[in-house]
C-alpha positions as CSV (number, residue, x, y, z in Angstrom):
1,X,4.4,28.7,-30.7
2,X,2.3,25.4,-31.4
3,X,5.1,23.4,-31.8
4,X,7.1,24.9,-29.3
5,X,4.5,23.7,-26.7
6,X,3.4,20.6,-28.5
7,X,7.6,19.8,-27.5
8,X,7.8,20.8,-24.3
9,X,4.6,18.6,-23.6
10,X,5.9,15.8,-24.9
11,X,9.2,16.8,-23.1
12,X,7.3,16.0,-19.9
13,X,5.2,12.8,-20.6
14,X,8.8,11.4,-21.7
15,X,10.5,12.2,-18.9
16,X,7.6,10.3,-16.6
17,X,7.8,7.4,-19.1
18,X,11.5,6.9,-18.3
19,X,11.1,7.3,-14.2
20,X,8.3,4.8,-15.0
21,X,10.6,2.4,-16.5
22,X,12.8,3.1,-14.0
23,X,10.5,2.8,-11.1
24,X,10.3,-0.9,-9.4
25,X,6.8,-2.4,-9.2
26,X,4.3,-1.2,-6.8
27,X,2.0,-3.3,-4.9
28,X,-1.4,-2.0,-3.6
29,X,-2.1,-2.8,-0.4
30,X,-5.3,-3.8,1.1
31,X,-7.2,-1.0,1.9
32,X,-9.0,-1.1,5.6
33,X,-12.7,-1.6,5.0
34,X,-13.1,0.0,8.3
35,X,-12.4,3.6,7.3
36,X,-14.0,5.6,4.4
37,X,-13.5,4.6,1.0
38,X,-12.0,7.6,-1.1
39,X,-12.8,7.7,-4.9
40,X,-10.5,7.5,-7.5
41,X,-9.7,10.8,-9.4
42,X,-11.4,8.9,-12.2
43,X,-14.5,8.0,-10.3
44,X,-14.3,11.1,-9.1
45,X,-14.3,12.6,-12.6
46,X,-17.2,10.5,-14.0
47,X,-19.3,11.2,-11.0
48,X,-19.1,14.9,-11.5
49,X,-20.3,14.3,-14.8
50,X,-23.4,12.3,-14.3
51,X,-24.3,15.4,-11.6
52,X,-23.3,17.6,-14.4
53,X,-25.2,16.1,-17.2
54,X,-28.2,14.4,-15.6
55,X,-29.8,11.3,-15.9
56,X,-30.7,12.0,-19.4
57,X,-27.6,11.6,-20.7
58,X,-26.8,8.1,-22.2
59,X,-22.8,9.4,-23.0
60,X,-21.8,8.0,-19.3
61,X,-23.8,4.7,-19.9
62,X,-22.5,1.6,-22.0
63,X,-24.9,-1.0,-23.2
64,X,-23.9,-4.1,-24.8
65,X,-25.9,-6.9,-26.5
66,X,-25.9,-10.3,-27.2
67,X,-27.9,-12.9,-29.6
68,X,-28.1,-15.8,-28.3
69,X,-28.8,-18.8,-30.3
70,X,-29.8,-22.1,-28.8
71,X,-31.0,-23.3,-26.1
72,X,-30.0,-20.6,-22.6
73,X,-29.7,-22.0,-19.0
74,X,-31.7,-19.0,-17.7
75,X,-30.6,-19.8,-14.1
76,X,-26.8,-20.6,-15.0
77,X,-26.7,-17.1,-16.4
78,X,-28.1,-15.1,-13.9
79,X,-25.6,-17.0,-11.1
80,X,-23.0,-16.4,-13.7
81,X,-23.8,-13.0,-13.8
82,X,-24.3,-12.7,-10.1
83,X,-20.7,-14.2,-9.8
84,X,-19.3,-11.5,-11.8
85,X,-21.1,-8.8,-9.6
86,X,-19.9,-11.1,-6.4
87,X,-16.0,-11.0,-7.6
88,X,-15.8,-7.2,-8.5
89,X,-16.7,-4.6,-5.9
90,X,-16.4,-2.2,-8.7
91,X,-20.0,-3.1,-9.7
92,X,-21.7,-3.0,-5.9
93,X,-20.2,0.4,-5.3
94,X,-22.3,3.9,-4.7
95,X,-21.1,7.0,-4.3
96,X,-21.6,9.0,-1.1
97,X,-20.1,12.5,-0.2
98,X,-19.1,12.3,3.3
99,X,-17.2,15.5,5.1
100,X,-17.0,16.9,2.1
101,X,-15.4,14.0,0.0
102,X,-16.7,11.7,-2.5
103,X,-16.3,8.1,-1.0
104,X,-17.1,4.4,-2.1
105,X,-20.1,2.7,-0.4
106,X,-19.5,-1.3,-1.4
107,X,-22.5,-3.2,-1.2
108,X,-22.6,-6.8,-0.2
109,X,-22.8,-9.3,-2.8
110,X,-26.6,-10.3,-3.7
111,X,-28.5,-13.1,-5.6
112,X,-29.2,-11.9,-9.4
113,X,-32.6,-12.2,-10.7
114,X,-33.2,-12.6,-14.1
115,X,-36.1,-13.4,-15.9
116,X,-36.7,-13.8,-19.6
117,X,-39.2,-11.2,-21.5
118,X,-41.4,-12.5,-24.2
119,X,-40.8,-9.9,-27.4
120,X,-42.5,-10.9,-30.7
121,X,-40.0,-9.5,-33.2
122,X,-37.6,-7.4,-34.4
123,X,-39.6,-4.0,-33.5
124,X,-40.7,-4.9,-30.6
125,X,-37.6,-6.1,-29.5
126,X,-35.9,-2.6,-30.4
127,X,-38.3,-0.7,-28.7
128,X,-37.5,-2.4,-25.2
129,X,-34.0,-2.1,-26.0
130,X,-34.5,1.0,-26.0
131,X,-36.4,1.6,-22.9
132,X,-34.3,-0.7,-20.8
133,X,-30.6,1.2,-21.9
134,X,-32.5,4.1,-21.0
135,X,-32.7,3.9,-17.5
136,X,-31.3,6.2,-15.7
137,X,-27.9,4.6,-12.8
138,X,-28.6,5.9,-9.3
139,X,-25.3,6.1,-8.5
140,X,-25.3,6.1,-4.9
141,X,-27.6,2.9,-4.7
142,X,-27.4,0.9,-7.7
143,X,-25.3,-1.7,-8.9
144,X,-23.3,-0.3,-11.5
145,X,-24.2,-3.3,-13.8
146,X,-27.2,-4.4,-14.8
147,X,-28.7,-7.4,-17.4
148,X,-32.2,-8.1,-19.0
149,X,-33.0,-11.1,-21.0
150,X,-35.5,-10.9,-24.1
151,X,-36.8,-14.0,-25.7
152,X,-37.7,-14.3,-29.1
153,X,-38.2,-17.8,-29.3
154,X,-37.5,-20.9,-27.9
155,X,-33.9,-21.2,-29.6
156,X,-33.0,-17.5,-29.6
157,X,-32.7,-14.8,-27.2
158,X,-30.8,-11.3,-26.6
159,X,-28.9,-10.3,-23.1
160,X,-28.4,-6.9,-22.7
161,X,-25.7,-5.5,-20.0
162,X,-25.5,-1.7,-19.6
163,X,-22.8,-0.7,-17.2
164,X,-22.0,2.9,-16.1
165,X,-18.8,4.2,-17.5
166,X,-17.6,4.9,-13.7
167,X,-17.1,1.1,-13.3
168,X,-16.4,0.1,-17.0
169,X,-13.9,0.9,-20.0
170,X,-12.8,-1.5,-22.8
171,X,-10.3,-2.9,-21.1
172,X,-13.0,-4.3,-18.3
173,X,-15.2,-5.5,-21.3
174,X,-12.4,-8.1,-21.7
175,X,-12.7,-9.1,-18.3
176,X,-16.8,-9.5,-18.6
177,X,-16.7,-11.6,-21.1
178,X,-14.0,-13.7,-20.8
179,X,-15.7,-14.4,-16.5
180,X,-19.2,-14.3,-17.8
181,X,-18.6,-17.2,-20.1
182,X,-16.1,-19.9,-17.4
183,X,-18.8,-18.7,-15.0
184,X,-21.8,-19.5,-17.1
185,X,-19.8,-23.0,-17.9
186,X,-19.0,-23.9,-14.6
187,X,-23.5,-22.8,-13.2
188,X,-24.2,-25.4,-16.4
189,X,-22.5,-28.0,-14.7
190,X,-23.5,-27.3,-11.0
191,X,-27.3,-26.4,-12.0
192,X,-27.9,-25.9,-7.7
193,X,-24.9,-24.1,-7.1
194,X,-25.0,-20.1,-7.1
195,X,-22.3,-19.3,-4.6
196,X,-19.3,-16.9,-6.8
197,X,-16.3,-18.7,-4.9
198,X,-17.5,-22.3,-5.7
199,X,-18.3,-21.1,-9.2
200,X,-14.9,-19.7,-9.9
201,X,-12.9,-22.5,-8.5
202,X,-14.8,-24.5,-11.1
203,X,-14.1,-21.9,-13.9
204,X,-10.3,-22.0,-13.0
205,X,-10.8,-18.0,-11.9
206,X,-8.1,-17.2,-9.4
207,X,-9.2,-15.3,-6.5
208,X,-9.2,-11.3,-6.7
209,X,-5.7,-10.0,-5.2
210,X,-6.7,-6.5,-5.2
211,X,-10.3,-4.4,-5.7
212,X,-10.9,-1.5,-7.2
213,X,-11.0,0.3,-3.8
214,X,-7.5,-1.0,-3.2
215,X,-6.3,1.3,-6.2
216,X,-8.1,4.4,-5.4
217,X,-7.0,4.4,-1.8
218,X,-3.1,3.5,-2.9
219,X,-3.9,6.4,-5.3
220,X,-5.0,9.2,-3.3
221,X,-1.9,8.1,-1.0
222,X,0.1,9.2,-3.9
223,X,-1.9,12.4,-4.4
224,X,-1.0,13.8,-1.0
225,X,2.5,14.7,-2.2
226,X,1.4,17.3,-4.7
227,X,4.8,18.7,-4.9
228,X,5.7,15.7,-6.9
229,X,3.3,16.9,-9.9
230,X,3.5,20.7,-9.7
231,X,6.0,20.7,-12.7
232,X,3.1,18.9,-14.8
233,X,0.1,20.7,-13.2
234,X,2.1,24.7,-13.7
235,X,2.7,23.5,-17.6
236,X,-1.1,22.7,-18.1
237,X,-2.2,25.7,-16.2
238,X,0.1,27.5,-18.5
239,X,-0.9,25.3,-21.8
240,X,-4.7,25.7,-21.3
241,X,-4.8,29.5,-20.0
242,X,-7.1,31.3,-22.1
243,X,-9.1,28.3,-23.6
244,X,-12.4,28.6,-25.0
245,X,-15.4,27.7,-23.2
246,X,-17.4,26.6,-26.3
247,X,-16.3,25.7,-29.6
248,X,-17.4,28.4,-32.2
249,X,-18.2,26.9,-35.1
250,X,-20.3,27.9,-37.7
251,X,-23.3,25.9,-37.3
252,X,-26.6,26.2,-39.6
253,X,-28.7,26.3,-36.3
254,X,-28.1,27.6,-32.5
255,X,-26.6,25.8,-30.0
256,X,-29.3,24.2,-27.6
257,X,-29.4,25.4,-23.9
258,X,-28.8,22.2,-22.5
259,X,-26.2,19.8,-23.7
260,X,-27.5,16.4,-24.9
261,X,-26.5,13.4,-26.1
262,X,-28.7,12.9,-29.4
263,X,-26.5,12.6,-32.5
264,X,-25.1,11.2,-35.6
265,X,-22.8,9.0,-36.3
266,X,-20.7,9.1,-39.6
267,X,-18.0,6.4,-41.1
268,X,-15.8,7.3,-43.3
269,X,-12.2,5.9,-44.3
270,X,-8.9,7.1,-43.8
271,X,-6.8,6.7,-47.3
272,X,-3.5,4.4,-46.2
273,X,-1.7,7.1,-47.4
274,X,-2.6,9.1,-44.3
275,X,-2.6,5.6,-42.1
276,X,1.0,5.2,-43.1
277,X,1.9,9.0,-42.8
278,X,0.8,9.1,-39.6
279,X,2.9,5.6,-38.3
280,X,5.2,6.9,-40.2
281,X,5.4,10.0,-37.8
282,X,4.4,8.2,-34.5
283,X,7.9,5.8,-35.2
284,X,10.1,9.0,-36.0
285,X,9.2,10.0,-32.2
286,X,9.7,6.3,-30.9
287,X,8.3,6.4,-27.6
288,X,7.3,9.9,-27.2
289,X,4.0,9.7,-29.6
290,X,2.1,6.7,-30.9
291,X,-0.9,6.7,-33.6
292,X,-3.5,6.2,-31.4
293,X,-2.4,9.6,-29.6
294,X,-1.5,11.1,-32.6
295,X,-4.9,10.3,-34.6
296,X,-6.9,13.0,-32.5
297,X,-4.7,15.6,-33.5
298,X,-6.1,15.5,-37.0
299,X,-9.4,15.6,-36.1
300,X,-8.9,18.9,-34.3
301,X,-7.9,20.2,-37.3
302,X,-11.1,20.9,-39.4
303,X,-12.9,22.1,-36.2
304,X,-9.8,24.5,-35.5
305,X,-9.7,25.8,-39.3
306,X,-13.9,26.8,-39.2
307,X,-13.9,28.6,-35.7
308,X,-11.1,30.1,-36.3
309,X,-8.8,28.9,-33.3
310,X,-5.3,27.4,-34.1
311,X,-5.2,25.4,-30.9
312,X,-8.8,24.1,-30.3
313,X,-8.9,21.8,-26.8
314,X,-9.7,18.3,-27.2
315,X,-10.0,16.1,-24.2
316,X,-10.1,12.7,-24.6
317,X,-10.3,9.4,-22.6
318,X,-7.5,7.4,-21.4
319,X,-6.9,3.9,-19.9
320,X,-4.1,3.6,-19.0
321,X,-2.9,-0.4,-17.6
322,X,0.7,-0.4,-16.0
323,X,-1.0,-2.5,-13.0
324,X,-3.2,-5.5,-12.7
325,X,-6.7,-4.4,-12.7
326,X,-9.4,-6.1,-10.6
């Protein structure tokens, strides 16, 4: 039975692979900034979440920091920075519900502040890093990315970004960092300059064809012919009927009332046996199933085996990048 649904599944992700292929190359349009801004089904998703797991949990957050050694152009930074918030509406956008729907708000760009926060050493320094990626996003008015400087000395200091996961994934970190750095190059050398076109043209950074609003709206266009997915969306209803709510494993203490996300984390190495097993099987299915899809599967497995359940459901993220994304 497993297999017998594992096939057709992959049945159905093949066949929209090939009319993918097949498919010439959409453009997004310019959305009219005059009417409401829909949210993606991914915004959409994320923002249920955050009212779902309230602002106490840090999974929908995603810090990053930075040592920097040597001497730091505070202000080149913070126009750099305020450059990256200026070219992608994606990090001036709130979330609204209006008539019932969940609609993008995009602020106008703004000057970034940043200034520099004495810390005398490595405990110090971990307890504001702590404090500061603890904050809670107010998604409705804040940017969705936000930056502290610490100072340690003169010749070394940590940045800290913290995005929310509504308007970030790894793929966007590329983007970030790649910006944040011809940006930062391009304040150094036009120390009065803090306007995000100049600063680009100086950094080489082509203008943005298409925003993240763009997508969504070109996306829930797409959405209204829901005919065109029932085949997918009656298997699924199908696949998942009958699903556990919880997990039960056989945990050595009771499952808290209110989800969290305190944990652990534990590494551990996959013998190249397995590594290669696994390619192996990801190229016997060619295009229908790759190791990085096919990697989860084996973690279900212990969970399944100790509650009992020979199917347990395991969502996971995707991202997927067929289009350029702003």
């Amino acid at each position: 039975m497993a297999d017998q649904q594992s096939d057709t599944a992959v049945d159905i992700l093949q066949a929209w692979l090939d009319r993918a292929g097949e498919a010439p190359a959409c453009t997004v349009p310019r959305a009219d900034r005059e009417r409401p801004l829909p949210a993606s089904h991914a915004q959409q998703g994320m923002w249920l979440a955050q009212q779902v797991a309230g602002d106490d949990d840090r999974s929908l957050t995603a810090p990053h920091a930075y040592r920097l050694t040597g001497p730091v152009d505070v202000g080149a930074l913070a126009a750099a920075l305020g450059a990256v918030l200026a070219r992608h509406e994606a990090l001036r956008t709130g979330f609204v519900v209006l008539q019932g729907k969940l609609s993008q708000m995009v602020a106008d760009p703004a000057p970034f502040r940043l200034v520099p926060e004495d810390v005398a050493g490595p405990t110090e320094l971990e307890a504001a890093l702590e404090e500061f990626t603890r904050l809670p996003f107010d998604l409705e008015r804040d940017p969705l990315l936000r930056a502290r400087l610490f100072r340690l000395g003169a010749q070394e200091h940590v940045l800290v970004a913290v995005f929310h996961h509504i308007a970030n994934d790894g793929w966007s970190m590329d983007v970030f960092h790649r910006e944040l750095a011809a940006l930062y190059d391009a304040a150094t050398e036009l120390p009065s300059v803090t306007d995000a076109k100049v600063l680009a043209d100086v950094a080489e950074l082509a203008e943005m064809a298409v925003q993240y609003p763009d997508f969504a709206v070109w996306q829930r266009s797409l959405a209204d012919d829901e005919a065109s997915h029932e085949e997918a969306l009656t298997h699924w209803r199908e696949v998942l009927a009958g699903a556990p709510a919880l997990l039960a494993l056989p945990t050595d203490r009771p499952r808290p009332a209110v989800r969290s996300s305190s944990g652990d984390r534990i590494v551990f190495t996959v013998p190249p046996t397995v590594s290669a097993a696994v390619a192996e099987l990801a190229t016997a299915r060619g295009r229908r199933l790759s190791p990085c899809s096919s990697r989860p599967s084996r973690h279900c497995s212990p969970p399944g085996r100790g509650s009992g359940t020979w199917s347990p459901a395991s969502p996971r993220p995707t991202a997927p990048c067929r289009r350029p994304r702003s």
